[in-house]
C-alpha angles and dihedrals in degrees: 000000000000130000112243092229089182100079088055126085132234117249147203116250125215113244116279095022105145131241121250116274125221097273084049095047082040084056096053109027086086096069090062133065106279086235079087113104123204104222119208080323091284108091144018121230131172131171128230126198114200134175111255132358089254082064088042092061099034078058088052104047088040081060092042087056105053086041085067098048088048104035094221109113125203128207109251123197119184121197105173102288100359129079125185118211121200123186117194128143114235099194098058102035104251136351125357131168091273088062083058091041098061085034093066098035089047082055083043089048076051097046092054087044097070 
């Protein structure tokens, strides 16, 4: 079973702490929706449609939110009704626990959505 990453915190890591490798992402990668795309190892992305442009920004300052609880920021791209929605960590030089973690509180912020 799946770990519910969403009652766990983001963190900050010590320099030169490694990213997670592809048995570590493998690992993970269970306890998100499965939308969400692992790019060259090194990020998650994953795409939302939503009705209007209004939706589409509600989306965005609901992610923003949660970004600022967690201190761990995406990078959101709007395009009308789309955003796009990418997790890596910088610090660390691609993907650490805390990219899986707003990823499943950000399918959680959906969940409760609908």
């Amino acid at each position: 079973m799946a770990q519910d990453l969403t009652r766990m915190k983001c963190r900050i890591y010590p320099e030169n702490t490694p990213p997670l490798d592809a048995a570590q992402i493998a690992r993970h990668t269970p306890a998100i929706s499965q939308e969400w795309q692992t790019v060259d190892n090194d990020k998650l992305r994953r795409l939302f449609a939503w009705g209007s442009f209004k939706e589409a920004m509600f989306f965005v300052n609901a992610v923003a939110y949660l970004a600022e609880q967690e201190n761990h920021h995406p990078d959101l791209t709007v395009s009308y009704k789309r955003v796009a929605v990418e997790l890596t960590t910088h610090d660390v030089g691609g993907l650490s626990l805390n990219d899986f973690i707003l990823a499943a509180k950000i399918d959680k912020l959906l969940e409760s959505a609908e």
